[in-house]
N, CA, C and O atoms as a GROMACS GRO file, in nm:
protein
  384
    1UNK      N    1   9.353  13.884  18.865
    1UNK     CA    2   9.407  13.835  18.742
    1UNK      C    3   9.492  13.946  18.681
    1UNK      O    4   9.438  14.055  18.664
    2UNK      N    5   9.614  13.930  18.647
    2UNK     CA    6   9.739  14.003  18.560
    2UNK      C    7   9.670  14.004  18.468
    2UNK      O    8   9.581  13.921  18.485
    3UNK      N    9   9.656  14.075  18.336
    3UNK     CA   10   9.709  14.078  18.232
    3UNK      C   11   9.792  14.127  18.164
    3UNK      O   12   9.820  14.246  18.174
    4UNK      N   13   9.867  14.024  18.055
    4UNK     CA   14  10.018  14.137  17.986
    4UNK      C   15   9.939  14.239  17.893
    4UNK      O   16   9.821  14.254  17.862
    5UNK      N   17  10.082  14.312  17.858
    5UNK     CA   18  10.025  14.454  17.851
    5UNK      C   19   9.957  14.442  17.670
    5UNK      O   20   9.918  14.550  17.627
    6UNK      N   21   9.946  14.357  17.602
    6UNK     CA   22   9.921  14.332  17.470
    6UNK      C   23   9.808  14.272  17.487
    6UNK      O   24   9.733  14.256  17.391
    7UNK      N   25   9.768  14.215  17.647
    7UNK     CA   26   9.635  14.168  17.647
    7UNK      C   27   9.532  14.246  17.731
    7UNK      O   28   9.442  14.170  17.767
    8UNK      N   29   9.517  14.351  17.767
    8UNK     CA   30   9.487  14.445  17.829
    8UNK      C   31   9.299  14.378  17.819
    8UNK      O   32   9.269  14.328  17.710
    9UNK      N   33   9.235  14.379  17.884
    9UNK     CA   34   9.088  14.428  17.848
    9UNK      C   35   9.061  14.537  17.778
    9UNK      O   36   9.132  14.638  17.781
   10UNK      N   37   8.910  14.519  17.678
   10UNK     CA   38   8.855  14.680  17.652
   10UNK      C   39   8.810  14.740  17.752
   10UNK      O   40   8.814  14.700  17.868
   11UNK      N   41   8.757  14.854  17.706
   11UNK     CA   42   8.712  14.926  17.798
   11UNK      C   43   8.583  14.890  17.821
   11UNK      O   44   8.529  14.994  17.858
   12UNK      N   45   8.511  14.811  17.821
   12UNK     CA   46   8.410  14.774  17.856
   12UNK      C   47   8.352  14.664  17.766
   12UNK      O   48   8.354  14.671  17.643
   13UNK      N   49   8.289  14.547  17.848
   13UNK     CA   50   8.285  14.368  17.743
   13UNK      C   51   8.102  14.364  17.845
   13UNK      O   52   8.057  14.400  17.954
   14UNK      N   53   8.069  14.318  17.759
   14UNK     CA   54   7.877  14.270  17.768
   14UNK      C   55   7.869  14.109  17.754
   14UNK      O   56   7.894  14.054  17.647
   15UNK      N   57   7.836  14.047  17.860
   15UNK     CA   58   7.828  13.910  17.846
   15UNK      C   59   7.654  13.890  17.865
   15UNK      O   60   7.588  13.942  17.955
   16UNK      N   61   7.598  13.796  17.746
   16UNK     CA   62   7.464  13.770  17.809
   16UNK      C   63   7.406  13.645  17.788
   16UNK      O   64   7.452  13.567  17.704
   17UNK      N   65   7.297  13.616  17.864
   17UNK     CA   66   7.236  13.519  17.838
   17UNK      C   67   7.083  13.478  17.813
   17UNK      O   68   6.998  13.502  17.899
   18UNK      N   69   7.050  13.415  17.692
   18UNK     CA   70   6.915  13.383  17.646
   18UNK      C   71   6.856  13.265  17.650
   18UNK      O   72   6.857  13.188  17.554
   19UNK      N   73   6.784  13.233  17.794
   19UNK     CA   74   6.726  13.134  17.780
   19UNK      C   75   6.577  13.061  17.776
   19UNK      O   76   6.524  12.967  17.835
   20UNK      N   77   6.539  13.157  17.674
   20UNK     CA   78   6.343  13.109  17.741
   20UNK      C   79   6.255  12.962  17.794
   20UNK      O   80   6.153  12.952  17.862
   21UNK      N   81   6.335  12.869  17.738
   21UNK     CA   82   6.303  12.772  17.781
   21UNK      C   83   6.283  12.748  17.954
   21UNK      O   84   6.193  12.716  18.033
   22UNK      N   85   6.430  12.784  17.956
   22UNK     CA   86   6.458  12.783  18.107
   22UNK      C   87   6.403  12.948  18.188
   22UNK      O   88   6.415  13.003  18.297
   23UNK      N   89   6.363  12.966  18.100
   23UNK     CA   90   6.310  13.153  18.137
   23UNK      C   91   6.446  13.179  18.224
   23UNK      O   92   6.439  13.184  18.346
   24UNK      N   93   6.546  13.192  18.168
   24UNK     CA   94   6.648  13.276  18.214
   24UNK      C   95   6.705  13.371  18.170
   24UNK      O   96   6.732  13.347  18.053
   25UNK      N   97   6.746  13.483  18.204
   25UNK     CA   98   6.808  13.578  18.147
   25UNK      C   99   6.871  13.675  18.234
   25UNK      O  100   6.821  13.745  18.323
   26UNK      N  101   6.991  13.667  18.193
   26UNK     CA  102   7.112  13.712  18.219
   26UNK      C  103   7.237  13.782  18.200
   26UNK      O  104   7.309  13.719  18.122
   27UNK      N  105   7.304  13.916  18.250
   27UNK     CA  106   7.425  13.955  18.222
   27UNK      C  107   7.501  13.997  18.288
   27UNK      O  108   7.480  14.035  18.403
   28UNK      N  109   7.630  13.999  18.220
   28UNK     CA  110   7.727  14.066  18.296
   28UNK      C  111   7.829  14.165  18.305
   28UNK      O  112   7.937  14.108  18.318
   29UNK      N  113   7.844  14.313  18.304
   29UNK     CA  114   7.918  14.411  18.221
   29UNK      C  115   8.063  14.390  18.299
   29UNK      O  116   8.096  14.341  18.407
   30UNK      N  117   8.116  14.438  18.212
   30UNK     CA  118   8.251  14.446  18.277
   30UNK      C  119   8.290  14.573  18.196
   30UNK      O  120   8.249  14.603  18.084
   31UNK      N  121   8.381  14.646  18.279
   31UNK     CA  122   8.446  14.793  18.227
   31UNK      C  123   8.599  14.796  18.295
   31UNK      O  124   8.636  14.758  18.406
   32UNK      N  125   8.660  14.849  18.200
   32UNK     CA  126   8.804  14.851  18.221
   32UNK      C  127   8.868  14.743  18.314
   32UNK      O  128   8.963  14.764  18.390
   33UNK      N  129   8.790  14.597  18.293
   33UNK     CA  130   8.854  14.457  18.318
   33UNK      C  131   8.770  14.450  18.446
   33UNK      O  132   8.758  14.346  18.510
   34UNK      N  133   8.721  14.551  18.476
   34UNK     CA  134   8.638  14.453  18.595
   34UNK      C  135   8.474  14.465  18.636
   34UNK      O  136   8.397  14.559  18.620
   35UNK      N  137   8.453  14.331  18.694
   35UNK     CA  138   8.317  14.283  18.670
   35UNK      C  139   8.238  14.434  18.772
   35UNK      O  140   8.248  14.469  18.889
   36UNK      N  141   8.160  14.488  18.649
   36UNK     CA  142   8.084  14.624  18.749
   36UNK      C  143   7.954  14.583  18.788
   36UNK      O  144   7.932  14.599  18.908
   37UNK      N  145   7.846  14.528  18.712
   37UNK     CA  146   7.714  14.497  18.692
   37UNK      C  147   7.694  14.327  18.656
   37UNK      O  148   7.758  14.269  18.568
   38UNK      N  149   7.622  14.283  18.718
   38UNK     CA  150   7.571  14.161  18.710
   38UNK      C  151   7.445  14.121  18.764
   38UNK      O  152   7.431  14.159  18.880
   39UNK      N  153   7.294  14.019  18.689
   39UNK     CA  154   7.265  13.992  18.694
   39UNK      C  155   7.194  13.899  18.639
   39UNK      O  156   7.187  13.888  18.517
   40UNK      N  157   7.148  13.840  18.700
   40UNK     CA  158   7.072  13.686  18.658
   40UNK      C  159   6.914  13.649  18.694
   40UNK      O  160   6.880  13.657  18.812
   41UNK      N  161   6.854  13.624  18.630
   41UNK     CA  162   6.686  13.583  18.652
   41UNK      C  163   6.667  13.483  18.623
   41UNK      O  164   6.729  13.459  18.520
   42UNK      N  165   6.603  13.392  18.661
   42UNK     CA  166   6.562  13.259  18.652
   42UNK      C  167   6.422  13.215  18.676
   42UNK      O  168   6.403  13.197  18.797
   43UNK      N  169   6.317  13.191  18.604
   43UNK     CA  170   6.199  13.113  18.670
   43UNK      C  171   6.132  13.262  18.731
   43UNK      O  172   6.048  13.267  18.821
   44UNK      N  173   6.180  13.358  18.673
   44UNK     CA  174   6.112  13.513  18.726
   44UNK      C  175   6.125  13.570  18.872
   44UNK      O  176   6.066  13.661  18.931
   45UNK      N  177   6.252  13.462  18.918
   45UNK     CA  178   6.281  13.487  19.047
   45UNK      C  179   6.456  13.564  19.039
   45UNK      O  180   6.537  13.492  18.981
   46UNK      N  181   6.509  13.689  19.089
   46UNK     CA  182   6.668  13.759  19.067
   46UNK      C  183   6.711  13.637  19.170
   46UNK      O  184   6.651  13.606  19.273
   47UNK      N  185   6.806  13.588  19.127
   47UNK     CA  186   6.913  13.512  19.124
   47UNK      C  187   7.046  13.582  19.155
   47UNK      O  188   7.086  13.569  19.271
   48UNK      N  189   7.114  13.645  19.078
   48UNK     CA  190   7.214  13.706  19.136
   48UNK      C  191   7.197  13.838  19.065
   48UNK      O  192   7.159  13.844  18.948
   49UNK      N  193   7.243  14.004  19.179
   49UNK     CA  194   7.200  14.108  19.203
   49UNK      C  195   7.307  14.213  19.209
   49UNK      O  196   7.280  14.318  19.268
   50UNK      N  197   7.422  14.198  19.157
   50UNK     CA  198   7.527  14.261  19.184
   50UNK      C  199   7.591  14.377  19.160
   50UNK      O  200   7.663  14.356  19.062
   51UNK      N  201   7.603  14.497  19.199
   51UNK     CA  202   7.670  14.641  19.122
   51UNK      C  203   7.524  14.699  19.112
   51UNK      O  204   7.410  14.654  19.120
   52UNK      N  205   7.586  14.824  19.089
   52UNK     CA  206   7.455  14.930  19.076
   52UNK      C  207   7.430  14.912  18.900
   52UNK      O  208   7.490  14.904  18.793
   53UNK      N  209   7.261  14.916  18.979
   53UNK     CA  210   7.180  14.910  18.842
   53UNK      C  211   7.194  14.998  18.747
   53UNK      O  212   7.200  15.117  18.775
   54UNK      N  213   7.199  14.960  18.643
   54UNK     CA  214   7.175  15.042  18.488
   54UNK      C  215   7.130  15.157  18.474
   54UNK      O  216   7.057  15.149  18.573
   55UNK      N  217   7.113  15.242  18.443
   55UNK     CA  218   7.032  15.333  18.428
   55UNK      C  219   6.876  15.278  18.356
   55UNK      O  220   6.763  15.283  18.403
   56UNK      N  221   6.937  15.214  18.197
   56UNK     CA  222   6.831  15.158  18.141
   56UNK      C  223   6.771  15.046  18.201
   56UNK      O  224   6.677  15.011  18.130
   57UNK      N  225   6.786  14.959  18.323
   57UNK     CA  226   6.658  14.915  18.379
   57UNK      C  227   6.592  14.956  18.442
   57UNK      O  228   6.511  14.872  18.482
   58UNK      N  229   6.574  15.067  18.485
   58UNK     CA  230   6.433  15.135  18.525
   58UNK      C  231   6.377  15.178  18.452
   58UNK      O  232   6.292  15.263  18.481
   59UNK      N  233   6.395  15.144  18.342
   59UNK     CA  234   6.331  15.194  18.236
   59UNK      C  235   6.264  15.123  18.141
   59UNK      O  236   6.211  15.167  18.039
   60UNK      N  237   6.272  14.990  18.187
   60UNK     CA  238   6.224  14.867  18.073
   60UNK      C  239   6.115  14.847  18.201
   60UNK      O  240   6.135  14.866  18.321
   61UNK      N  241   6.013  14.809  18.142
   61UNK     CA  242   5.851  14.748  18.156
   61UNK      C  243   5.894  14.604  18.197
   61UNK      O  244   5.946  14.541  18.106
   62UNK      N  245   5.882  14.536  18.326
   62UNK     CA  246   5.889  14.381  18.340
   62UNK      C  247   5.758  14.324  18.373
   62UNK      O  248   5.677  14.361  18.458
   63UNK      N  249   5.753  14.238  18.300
   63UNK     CA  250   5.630  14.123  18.228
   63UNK      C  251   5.587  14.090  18.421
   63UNK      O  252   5.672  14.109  18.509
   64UNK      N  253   5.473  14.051  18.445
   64UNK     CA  254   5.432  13.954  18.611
   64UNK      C  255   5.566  13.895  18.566
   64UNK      O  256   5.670  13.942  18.612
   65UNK      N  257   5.569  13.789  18.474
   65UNK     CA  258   5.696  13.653  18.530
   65UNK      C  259   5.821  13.698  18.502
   65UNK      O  260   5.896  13.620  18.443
   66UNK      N  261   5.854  13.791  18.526
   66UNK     CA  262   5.990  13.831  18.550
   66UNK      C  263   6.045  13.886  18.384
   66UNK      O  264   5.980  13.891  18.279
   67UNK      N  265   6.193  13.926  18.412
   67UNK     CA  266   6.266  13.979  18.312
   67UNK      C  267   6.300  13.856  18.185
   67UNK      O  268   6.293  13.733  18.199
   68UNK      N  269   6.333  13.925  18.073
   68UNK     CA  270   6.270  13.869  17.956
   68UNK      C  271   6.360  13.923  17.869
   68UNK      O  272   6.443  14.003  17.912
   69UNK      N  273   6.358  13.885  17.719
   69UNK     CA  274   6.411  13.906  17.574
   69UNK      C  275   6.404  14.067  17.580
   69UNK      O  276   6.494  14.129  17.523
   70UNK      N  277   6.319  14.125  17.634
   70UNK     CA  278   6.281  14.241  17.601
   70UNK      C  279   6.409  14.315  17.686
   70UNK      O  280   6.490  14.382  17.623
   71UNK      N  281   6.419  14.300  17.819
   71UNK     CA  282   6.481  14.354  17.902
   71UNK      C  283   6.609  14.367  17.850
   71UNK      O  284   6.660  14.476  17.821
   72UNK      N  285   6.685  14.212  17.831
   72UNK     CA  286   6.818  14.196  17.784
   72UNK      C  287   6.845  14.259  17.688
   72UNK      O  288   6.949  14.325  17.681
   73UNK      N  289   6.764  14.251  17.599
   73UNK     CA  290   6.797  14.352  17.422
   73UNK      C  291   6.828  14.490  17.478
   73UNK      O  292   6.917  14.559  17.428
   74UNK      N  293   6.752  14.532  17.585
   74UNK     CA  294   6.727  14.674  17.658
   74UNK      C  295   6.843  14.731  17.682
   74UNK      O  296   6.878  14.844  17.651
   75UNK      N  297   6.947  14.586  17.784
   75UNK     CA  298   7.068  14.665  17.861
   75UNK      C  299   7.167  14.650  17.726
   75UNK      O  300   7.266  14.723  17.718
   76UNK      N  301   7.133  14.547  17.615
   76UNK     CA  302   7.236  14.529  17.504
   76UNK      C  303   7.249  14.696  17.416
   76UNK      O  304   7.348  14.766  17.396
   77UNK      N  305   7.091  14.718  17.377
   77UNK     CA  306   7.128  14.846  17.348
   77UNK      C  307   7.183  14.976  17.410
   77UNK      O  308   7.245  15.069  17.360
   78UNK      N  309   7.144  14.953  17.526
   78UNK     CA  310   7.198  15.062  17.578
   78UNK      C  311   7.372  15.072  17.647
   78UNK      O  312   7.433  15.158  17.712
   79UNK      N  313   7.400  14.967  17.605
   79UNK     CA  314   7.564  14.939  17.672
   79UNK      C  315   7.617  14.954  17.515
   79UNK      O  316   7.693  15.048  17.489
   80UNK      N  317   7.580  14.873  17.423
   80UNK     CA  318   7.704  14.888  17.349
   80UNK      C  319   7.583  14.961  17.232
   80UNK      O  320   7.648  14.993  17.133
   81UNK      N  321   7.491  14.984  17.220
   81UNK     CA  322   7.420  15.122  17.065
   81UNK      C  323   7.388  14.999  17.000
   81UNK      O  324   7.306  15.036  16.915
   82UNK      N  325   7.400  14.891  16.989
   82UNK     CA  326   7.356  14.820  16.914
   82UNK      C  327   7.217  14.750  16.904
   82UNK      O  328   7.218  14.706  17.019
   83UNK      N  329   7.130  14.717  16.866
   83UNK     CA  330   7.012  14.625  16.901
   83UNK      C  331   6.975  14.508  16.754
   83UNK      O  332   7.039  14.506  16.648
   84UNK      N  333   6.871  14.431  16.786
   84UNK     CA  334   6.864  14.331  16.720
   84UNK      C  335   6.808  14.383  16.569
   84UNK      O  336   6.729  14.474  16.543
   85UNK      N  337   6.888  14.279  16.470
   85UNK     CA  338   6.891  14.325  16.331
   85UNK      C  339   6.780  14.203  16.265
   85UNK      O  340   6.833  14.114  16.199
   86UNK      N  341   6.675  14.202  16.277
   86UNK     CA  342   6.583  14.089  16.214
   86UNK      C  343   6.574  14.106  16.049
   86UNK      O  344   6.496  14.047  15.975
   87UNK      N  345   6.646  14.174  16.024
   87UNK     CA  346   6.676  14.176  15.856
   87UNK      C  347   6.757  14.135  15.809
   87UNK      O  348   6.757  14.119  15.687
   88UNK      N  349   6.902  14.086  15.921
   88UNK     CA  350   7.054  14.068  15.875
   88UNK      C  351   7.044  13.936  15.837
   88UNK      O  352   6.965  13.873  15.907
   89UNK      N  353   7.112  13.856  15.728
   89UNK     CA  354   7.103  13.714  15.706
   89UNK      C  355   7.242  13.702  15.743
   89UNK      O  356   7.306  13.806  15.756
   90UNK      N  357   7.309  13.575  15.765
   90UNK     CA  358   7.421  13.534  15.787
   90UNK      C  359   7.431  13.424  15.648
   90UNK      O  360   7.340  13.387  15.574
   91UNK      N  361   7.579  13.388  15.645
   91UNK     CA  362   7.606  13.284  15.509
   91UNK      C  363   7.699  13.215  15.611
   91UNK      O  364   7.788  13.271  15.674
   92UNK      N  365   7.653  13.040  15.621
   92UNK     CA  366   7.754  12.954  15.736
   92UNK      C  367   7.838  12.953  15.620
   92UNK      O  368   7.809  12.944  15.501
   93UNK      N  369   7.993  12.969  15.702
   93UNK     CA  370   8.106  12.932  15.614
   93UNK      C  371   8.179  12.810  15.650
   93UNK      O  372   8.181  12.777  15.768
   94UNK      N  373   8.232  12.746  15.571
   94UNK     CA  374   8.297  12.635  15.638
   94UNK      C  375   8.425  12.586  15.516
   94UNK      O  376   8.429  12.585  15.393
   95UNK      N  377   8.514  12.550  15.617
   95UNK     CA  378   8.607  12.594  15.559
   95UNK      C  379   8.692  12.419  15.564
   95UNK      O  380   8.689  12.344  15.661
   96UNK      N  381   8.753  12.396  15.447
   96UNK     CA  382   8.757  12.264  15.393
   96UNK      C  383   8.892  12.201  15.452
   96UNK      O  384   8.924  12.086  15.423
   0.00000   0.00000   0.00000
């Protein structure tokens, strides 16, 4: 994939996914536009396994049934410094 030069990728994009229902959980890093790290868990079984691992997953504790809320928050903080804010409120806006 081209991109023009005003659409460049960052230097690095975190895609993830939360699904407990379906006990899935999932991501995908990408750095300077291309896909480096990927994986997927499903039903506590790896699904897809791709790029060298994280540093921070050898370092997260996985539950018997596989990877979890815990894990994902794990690679979230440690890729982009951020982690979950259970104090932050949001205000829906909607706009007329």
């Amino acid at each position: 994939m081209t991109f023009a030069p005003a659409c460049r990728p960052p230097a690095a994009g975190l895609s993830v996914v939360f699904s407990s229902v379906a006990s899935t959980y999932a991501f995908t890093l990408f750095e300077g536009g291309a896909e480096t790290r990927q994986f997927v868990s499903s039903e506590g079984e790896t699904v897809v396994d791709e790029g060298t691992p994280l540093p921070v997953e050898a370092g997260v504790e996985i539950p018997e049934w596989g990877p979890d809320e815990d894990f994902i928050w794990a690679v979230i903080e440690a890729v982009t410094g951020r982690g979950y804010a259970a104090d932050l409120r949001y205000q829906v806006y909607r706009s007329r």
